[in-house]
KEKE-3310 file (N, C-alpha, C; in steps of 0.2 Angstrom, whole numbers, plus 5000, padded with zeros to 4 digits):
npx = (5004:5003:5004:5000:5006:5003:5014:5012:5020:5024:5036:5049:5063:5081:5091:5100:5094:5083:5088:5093:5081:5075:5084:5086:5073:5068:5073:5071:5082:5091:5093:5108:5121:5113:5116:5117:5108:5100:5083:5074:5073:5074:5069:5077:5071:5075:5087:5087:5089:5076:5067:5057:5050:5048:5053:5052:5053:5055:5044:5038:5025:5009:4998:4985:4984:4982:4976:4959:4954:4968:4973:4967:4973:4986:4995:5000:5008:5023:5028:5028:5029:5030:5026:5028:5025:5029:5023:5019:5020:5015:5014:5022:5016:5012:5023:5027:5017:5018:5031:5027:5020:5029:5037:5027:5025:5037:5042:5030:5018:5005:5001:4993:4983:4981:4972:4959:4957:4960:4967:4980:4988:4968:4962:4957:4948:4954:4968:4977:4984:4977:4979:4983:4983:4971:4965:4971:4983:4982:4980:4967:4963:4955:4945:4937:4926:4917:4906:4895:4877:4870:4880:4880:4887:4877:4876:4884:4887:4889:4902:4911:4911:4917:4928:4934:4938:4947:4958:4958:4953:4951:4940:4929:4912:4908:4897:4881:4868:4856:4853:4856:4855:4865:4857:4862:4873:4888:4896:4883:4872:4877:4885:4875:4865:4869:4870:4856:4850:4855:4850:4834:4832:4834:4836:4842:4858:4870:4876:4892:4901:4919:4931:4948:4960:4950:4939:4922:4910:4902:4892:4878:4863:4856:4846:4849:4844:4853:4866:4879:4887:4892:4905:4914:4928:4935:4950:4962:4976:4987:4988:4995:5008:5014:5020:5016:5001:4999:5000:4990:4978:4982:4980:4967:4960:4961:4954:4941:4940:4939:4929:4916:4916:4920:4923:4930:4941:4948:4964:4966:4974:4971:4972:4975:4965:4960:4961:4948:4946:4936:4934:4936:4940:4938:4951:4955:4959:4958:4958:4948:4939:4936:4923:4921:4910:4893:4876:4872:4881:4893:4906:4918:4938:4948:4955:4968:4982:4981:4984:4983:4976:4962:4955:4946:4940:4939:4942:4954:4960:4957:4966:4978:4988:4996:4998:5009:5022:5020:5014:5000:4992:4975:4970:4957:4955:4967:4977:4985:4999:5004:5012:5021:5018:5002:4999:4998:4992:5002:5013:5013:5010:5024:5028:5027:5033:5032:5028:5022:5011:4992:4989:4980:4974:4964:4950:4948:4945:4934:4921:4916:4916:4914)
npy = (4994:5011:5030:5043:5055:5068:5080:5091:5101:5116:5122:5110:5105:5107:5091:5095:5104:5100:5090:5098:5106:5097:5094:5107:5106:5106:5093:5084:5072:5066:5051:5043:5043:5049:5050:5061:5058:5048:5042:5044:5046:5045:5048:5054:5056:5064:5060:5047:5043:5039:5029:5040:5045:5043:5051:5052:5054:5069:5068:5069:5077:5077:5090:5085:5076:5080:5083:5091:5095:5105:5110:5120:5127:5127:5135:5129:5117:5104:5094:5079:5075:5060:5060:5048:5039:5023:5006:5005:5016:5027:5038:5046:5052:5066:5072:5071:5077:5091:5094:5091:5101:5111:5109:5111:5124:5128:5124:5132:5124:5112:5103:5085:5075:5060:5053:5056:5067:5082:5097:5107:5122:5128:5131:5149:5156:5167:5160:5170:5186:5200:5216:5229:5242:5257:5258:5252:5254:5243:5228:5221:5204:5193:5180:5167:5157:5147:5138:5128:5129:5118:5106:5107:5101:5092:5094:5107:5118:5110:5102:5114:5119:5108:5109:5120:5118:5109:5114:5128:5136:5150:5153:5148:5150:5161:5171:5170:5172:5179:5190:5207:5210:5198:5180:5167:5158:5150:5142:5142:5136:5125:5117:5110:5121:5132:5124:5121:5135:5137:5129:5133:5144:5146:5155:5165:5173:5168:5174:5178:5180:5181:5175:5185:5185:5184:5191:5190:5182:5175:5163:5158:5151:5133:5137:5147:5160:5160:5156:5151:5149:5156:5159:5167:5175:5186:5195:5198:5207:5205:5195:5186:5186:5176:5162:5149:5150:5154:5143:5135:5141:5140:5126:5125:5132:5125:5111:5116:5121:5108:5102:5110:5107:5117:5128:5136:5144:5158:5169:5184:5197:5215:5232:5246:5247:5248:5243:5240:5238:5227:5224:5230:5244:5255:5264:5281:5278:5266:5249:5237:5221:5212:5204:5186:5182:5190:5197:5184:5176:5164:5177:5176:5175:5187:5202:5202:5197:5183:5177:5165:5153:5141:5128:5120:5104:5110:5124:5123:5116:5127:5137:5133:5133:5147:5148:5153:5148:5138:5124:5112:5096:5089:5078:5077:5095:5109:5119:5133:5140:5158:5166:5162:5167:5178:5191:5209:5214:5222:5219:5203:5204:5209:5195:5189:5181:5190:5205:5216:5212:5204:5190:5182:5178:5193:5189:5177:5185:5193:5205:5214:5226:5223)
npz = (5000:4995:4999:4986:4976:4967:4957:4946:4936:4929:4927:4928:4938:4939:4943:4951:4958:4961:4971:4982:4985:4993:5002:5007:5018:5033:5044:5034:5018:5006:5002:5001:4987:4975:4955:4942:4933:4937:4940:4952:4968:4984:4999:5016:5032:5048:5061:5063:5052:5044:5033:5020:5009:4992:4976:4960:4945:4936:4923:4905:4902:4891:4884:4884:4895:4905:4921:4922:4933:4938:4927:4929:4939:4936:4923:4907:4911:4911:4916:4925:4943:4955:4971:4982:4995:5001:5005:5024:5030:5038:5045:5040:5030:5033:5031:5018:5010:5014:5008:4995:4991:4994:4982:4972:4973:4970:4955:4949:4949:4952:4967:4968:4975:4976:4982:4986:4977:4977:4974:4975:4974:4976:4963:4959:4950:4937:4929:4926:4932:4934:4926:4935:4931:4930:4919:4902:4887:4874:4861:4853:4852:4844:4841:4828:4823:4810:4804:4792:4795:4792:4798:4811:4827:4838:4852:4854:4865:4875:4871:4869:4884:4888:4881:4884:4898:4896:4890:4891:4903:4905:4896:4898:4902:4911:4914:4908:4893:4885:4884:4891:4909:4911:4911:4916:4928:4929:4936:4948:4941:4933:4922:4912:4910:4901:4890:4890:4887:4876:4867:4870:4866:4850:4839:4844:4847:4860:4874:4883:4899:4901:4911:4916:4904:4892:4887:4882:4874:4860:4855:4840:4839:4838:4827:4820:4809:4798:4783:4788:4802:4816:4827:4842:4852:4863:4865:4878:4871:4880:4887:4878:4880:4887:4885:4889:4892:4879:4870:4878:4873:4859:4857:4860:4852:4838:4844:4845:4831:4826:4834:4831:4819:4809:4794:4792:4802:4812:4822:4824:4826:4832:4831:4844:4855:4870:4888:4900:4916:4917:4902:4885:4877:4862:4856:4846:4830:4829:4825:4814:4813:4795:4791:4784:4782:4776:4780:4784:4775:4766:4762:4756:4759:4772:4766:4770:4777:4791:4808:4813:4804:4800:4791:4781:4771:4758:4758:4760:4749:4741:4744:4749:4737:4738:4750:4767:4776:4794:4793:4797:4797:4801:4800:4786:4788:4788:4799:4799:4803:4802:4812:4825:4837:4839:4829:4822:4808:4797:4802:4797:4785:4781:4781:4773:4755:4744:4749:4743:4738:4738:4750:4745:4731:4723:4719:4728:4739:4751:4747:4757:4771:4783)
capx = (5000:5004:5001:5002:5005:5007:5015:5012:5026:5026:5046:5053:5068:5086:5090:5103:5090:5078:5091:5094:5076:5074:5088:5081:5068:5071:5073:5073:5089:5092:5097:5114:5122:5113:5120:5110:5103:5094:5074:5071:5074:5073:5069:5076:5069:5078:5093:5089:5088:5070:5064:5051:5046:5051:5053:5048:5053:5050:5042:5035:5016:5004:4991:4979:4985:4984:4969:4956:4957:4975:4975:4962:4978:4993:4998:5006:5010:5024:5031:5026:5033:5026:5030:5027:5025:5027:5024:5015:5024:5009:5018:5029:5012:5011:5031:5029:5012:5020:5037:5027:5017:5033:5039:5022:5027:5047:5039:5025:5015:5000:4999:4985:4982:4979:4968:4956:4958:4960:4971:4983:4980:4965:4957:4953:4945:4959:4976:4981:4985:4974:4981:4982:4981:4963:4965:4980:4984:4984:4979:4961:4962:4949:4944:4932:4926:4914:4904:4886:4873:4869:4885:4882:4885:4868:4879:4889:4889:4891:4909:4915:4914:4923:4936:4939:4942:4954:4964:4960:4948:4947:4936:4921:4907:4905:4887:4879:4861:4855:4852:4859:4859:4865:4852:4866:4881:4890:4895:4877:4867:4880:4884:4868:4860:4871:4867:4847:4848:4856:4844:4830:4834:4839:4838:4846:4865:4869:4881:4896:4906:4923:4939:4951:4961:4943:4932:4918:4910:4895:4887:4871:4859:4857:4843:4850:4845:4859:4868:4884:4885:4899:4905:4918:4932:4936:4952:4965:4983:4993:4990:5000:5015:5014:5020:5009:4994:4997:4999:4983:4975:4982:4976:4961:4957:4962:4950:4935:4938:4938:4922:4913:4917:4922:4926:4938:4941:4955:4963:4968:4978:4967:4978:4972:4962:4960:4957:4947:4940:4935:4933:4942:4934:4941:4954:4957:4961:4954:4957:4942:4941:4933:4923:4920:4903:4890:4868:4874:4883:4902:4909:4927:4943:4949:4960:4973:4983:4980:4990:4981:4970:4958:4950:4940:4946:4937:4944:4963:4964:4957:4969:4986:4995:4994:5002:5018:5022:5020:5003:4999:4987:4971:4963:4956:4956:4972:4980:4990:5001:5011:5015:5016:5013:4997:5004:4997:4990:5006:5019:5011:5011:5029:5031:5025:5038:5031:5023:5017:5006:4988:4992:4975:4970:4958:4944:4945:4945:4927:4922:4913:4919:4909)
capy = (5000:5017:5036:5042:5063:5068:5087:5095:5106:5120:5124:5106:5109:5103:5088:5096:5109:5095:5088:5103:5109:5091:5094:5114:5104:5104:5086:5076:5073:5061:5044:5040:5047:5047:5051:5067:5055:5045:5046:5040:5049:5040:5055:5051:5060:5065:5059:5039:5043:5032:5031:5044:5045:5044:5058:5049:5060:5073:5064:5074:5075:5082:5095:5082:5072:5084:5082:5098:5104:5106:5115:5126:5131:5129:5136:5125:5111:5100:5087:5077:5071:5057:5059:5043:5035:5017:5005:5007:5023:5032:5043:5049:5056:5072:5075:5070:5080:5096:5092:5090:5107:5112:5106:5114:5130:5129:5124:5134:5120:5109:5096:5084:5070:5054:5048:5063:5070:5088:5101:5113:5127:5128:5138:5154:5159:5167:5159:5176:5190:5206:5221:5234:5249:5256:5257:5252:5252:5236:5224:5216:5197:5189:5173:5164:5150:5146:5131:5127:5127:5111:5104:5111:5097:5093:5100:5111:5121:5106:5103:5118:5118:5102:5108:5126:5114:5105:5119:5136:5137:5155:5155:5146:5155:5163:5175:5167:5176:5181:5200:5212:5209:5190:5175:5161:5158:5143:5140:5143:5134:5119:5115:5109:5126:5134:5120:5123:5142:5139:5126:5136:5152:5143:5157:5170:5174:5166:5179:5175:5183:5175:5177:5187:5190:5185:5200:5191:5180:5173:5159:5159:5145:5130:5137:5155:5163:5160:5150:5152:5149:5161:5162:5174:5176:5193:5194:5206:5203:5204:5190:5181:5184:5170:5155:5141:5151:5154:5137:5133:5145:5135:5118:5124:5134:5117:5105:5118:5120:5100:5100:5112:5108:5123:5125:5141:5149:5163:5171:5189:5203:5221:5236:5253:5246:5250:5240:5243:5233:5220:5222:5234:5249:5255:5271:5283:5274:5256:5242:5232:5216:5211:5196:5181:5182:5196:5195:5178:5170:5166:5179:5175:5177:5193:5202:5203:5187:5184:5175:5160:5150:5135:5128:5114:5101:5111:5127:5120:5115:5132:5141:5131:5136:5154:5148:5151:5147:5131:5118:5105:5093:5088:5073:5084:5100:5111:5123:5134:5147:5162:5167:5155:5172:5180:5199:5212:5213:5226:5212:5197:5208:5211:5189:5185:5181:5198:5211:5221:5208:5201:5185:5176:5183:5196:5187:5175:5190:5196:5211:5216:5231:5222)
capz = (5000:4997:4997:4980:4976:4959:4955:4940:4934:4922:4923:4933:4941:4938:4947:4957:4962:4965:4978:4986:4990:4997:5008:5011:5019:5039:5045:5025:5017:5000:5003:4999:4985:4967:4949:4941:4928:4942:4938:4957:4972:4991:5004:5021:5039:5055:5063:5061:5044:5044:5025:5022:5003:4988:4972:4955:4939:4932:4919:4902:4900:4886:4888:4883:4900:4914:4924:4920:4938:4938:4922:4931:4942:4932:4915:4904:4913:4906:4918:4932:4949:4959:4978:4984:5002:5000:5011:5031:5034:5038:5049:5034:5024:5030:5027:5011:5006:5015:5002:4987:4991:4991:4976:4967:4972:4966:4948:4948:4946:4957:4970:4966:4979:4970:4987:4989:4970:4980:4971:4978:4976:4972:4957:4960:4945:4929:4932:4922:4936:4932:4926:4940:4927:4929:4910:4899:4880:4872:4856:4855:4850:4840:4839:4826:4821:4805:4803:4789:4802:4789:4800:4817:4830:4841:4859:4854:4870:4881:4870:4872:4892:4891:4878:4888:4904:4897:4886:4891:4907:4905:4893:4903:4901:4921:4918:4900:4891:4878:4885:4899:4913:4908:4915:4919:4930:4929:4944:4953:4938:4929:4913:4905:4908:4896:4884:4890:4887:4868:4865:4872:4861:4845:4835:4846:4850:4868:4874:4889:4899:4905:4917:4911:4900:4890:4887:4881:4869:4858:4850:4840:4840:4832:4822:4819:4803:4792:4780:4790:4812:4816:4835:4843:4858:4861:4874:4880:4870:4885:4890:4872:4881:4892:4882:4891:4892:4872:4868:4880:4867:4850:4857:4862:4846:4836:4846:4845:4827:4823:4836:4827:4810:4807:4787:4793:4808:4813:4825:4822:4831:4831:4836:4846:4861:4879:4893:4904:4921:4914:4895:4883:4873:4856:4855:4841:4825:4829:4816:4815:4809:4790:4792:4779:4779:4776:4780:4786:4769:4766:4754:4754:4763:4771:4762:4772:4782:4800:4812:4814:4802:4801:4785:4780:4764:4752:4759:4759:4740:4736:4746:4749:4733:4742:4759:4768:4786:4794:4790:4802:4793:4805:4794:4782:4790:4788:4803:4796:4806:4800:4815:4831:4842:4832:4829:4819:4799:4795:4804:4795:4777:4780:4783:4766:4750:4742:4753:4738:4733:4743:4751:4741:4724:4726:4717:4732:4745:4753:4747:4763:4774:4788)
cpx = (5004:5001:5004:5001:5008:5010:5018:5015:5026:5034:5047:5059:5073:5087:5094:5099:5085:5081:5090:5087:5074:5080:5089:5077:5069:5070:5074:5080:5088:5095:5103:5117:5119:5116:5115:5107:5098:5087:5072:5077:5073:5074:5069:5073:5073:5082:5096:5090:5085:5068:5057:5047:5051:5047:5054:5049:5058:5050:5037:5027:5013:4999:4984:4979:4985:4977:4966:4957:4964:4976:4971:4968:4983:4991:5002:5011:5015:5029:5027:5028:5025:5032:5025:5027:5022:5027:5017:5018:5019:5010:5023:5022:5012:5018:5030:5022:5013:5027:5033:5020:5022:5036:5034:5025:5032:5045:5034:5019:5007:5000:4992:4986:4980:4971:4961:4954:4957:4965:4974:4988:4976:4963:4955:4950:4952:4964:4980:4982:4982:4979:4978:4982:4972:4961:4970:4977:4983:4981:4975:4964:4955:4950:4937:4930:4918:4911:4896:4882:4871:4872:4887:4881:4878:4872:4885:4892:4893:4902:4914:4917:4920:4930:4938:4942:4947:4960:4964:4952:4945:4943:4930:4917:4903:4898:4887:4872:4860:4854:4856:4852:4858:4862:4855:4871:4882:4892:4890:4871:4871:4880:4877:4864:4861:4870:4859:4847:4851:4852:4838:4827:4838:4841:4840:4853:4866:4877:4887:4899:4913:4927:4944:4957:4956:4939:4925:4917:4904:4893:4882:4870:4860:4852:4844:4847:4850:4859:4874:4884:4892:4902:4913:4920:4933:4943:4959:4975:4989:4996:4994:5007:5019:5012:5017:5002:4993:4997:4993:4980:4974:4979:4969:4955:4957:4955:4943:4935:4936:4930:4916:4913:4917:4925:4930:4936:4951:4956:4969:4972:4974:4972:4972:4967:4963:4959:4957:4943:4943:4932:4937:4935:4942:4946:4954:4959:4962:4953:4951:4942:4936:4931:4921:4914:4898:4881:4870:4877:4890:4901:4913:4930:4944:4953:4967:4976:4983:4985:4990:4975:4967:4954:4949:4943:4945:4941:4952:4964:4961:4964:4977:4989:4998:5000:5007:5017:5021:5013:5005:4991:4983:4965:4964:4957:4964:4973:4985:4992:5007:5015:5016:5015:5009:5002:4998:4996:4998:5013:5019:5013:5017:5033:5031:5031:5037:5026:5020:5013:5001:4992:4986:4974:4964:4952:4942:4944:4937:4927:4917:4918:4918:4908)
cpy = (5006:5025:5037:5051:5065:5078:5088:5101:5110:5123:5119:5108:5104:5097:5088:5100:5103:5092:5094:5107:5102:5092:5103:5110:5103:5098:5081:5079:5066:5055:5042:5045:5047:5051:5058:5065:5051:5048:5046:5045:5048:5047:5052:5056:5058:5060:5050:5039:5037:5035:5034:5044:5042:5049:5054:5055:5064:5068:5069:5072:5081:5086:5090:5077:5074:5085:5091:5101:5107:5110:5122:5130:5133:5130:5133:5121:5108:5093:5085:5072:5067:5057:5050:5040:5027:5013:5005:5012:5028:5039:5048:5055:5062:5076:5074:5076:5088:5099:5095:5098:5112:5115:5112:5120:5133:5127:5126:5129:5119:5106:5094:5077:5066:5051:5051:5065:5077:5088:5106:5116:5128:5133:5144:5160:5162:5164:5165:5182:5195:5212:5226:5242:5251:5257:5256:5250:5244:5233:5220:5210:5194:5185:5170:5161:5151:5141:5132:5126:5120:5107:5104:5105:5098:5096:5102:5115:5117:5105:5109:5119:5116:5103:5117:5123:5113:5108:5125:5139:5145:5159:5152:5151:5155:5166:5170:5172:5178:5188:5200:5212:5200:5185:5171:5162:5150:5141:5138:5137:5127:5122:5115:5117:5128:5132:5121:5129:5141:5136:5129:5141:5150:5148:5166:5169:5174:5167:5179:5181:5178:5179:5181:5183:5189:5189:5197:5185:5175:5167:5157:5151:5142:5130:5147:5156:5166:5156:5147:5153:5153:5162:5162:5173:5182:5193:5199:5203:5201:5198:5183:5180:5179:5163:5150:5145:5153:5146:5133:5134:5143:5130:5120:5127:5128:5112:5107:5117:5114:5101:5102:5111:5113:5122:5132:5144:5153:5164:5180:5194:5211:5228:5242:5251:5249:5245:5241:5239:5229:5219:5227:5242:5253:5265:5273:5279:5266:5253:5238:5227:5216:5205:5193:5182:5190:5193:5187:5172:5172:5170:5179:5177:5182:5194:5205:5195:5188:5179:5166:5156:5144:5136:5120:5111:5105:5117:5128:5120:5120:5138:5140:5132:5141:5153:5149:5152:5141:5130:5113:5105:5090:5084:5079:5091:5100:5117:5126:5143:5151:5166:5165:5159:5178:5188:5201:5211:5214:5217:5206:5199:5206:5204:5186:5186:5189:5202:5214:5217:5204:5195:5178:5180:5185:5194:5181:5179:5192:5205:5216:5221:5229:5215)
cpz = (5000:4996:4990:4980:4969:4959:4949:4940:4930:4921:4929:4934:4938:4942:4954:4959:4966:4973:4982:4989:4996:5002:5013:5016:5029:5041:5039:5023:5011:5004:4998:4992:4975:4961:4947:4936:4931:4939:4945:4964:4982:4996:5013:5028:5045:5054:5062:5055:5040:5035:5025:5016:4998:4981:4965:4949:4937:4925:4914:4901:4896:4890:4889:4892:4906:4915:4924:4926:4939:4934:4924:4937:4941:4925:4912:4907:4910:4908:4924:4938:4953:4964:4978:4991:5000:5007:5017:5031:5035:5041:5043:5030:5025:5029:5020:5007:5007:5008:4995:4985:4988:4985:4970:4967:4970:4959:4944:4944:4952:4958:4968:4970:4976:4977:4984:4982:4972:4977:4973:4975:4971:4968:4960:4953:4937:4933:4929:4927:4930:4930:4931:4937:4928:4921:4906:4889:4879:4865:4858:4851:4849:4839:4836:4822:4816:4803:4799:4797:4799:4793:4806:4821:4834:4849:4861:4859:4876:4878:4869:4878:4891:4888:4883:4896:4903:4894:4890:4898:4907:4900:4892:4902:4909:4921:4908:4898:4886:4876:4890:4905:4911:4914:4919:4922:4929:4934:4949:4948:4934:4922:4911:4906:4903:4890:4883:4885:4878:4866:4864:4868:4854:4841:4837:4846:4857:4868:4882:4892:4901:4910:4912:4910:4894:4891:4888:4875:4865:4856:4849:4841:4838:4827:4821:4813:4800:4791:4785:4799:4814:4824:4836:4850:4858:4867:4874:4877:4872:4886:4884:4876:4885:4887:4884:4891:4883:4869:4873:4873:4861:4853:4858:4855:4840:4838:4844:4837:4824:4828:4832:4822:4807:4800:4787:4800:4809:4819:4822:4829:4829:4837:4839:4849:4867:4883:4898:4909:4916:4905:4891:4878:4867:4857:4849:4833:4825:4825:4820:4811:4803:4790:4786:4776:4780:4777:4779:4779:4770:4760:4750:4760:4765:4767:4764:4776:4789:4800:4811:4808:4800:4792:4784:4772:4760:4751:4759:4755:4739:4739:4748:4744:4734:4748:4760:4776:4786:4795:4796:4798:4801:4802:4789:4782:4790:4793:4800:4800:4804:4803:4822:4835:4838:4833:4823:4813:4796:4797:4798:4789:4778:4779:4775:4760:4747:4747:4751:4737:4738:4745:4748:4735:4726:4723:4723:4737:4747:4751:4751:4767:4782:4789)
residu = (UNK:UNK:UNK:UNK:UNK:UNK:UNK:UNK:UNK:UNK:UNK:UNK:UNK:UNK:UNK:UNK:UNK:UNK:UNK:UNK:UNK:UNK:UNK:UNK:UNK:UNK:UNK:UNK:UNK:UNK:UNK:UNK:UNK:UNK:UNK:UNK:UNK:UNK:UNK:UNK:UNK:UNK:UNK:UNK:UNK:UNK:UNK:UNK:UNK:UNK:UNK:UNK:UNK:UNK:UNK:UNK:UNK:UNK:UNK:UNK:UNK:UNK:UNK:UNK:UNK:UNK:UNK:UNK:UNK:UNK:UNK:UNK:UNK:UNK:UNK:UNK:UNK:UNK:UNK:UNK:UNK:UNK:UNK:UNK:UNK:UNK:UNK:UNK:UNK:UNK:UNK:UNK:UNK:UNK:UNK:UNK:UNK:UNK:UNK:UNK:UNK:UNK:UNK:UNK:UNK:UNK:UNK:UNK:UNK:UNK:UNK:UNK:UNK:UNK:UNK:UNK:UNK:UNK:UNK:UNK:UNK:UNK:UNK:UNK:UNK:UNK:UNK:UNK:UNK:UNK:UNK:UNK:UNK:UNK:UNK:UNK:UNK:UNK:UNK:UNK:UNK:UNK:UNK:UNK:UNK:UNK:UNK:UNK:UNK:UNK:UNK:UNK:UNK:UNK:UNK:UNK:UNK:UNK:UNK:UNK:UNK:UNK:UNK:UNK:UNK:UNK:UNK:UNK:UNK:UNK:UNK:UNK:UNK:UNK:UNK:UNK:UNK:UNK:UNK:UNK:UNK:UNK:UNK:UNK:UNK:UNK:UNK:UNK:UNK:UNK:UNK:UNK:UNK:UNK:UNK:UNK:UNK:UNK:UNK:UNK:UNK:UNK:UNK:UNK:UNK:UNK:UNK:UNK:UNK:UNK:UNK:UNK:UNK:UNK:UNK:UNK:UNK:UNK:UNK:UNK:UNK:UNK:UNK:UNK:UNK:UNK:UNK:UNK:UNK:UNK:UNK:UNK:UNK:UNK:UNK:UNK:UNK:UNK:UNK:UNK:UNK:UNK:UNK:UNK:UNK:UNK:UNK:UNK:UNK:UNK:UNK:UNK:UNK:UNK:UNK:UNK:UNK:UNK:UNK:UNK:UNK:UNK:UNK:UNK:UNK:UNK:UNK:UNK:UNK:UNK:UNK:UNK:UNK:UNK:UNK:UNK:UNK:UNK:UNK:UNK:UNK:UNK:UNK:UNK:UNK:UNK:UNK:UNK:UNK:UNK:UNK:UNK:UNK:UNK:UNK:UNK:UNK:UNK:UNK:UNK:UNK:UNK:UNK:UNK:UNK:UNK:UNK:UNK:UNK:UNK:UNK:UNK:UNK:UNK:UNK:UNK:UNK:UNK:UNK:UNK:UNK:UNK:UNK:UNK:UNK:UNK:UNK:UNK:UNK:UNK:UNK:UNK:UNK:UNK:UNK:UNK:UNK:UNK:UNK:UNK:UNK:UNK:UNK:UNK:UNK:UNK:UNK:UNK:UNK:UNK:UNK:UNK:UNK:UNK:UNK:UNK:UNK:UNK:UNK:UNK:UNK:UNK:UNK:UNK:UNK:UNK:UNK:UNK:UNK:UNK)
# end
């Protein structure tokens, strides 16, 4: 029998650091002398130096593989230690669960108790610290997804919870509704309401708020009036510069388009913002995005290249002879990124083989201003 403690890592430590907080530690001390290739770590206590745990790892783990509430406290997780108490040592468990608190905190990561499934620390709503400005410049982010409403899964809402759990938890839909002041919380009402309330309102806009560094965001029915079901992240660009929570962001954009069946989705960079509280408001000479579709039909592509883009098989062979940057194939679906941190129209222009020249021919470009 043993106690089992797993810690999830966003930056795991060297293995002479690993030693050394283990011997930071008042009373533990490593057993004997190991090499620094060791994966296996024997933790001993006090003066008898009676056997107290053992330190297991670092071991690399995928986003797909880290338990959602975990992801709800760490950022880009990418290794994991197992403390270990083997054995009767009963006596040893709370050295060892005090250690591996520890540990979370020196790798910015989370304890997660295998007995219990309790997580420390727990969630407190964004894992993105707020800005303390009461207003600051900054770059909106746009995120959106495209799919035939002929195409629209039957619970779309419910696969979105599950995929912003496991990718990108701050884009939970916390108040939901279709008007002001919003009907739902999620917290005080569960998932299926937000499924109910889209259901319910099929051929409304069912409209969120989130945590930040998310403003805000929509999705119509599944009997909207259109040809075209179009739904939208709106969020604060700060927060790109935090490589794990931008790579939440790609996996999370990825799983949603495949769910959706999405036949394009992007993600854009919009310069001349604010932020403000909790959402942003436009300053002076504000880029606004050009969308695909117009009175709910595709018209074409923008006419400029974004950062991020999603397209559907049909969509791929009309547009891959065009592409430059890297493609990752998804079945038929193609991801195609020109910049792996989104940036600006102006930047992207400047990435392309010729900058004087669109990056689609203009007869496939939308000629919507809107």
């Amino acid at each position: 029998m043993s106690y089992d403690l797993s810690v999830y890592a966003a930056g795991p430590l060297s293995f002479d650091d690993l030693v050394r907080l283990v011997r930071g530690t008042i009373g533990l001390d490593v057993d004997g002398s190991p090499s620094s290739d060791a994966q296996s770590l024997m933790v001993v206590r006090g003066a008898r130096r009676a056997y107290c745990f053992t330190i297991d790892g670092p071991f690399g783990v995928e986003a797909e593989d880290v338990p959602e509430d975990v992801t709800a406290s760490v950022i880009g997780a990418k290794a994991v230690y197992q403390v270990l108490v083997e054995g009767s040592e009963e006596a040893s468990i709370p050295h060892a669960v005090k250690f591996a608190r520890k540990l979370a905190k020196a790798t910015g990561g989370a304890l997660l108790d295998e007995q219990t499934d309790e997580v420390w620390p727990r969630a407190k709503g964004s894992r993105v610290a707020r800005p303390r400005e009461a207003a600051r410049p900054t770059e909106l982010v746009t995120v959106n997804f495209y799919t035939l409403m002929s195409e629209l899964p039957e619970d779309l809402p419910g696969n979105y919870i599950a995929l912003a759990r496991k990718y990108l938890p701050e884009a939970l839909p916390t108040r939901f509704g279709t008007y002001e002041p919003h009907q739902g919380k999620l917290d005080r009402d569960g998932d299926q309401a937000f499924t109910d309330m889209w259901s319910e309102n099929p051929r409304s806009r069912l409209f969120f708020k989130c945590d930040y560094p998310i403003a805000w965001g929509a999705i119509p029915g599944p009997e909207y009036p259109s040809s075209v079901w179009h739904a939208s992240l709106y969020l604060d660009g700060a927060a790109l510069a935090d490589p794990g929570w931008l790579d939440g962001l790609r996996r999370f954009f990825v799983a949603f388009a495949l769910e959706s069946n999405s036949f394009f989705a992007s993600v854009e960079v919009l310069r001349n913002y604010e932020w403000v509280s909790r959402s942003y408001e436009r300053l002076p000479g504000a880029e606004e995005e050009i969308w695909p579709i117009h009175v709910g039909e595709w018209k074409g592509f923008v006419p400029y290249p974004q950062s991020w883009t999603w397209f559907g098989p049909e969509q791929a062979g009309i547009v891959s002879p065009y592409l430059t940057g890297r493609r990752e194939q998804h079945g038929e679906y193609l991801f195609h990124v020109l910049a792996e941190k989104p940036v600006d129209r102006d930047q992207l222009t400047a990435l392309l083989p010729d900058p004087t020249r669109p990056w689609i021919p203009k007869e496939l470009a939308t000629p919507c201003t809107r």
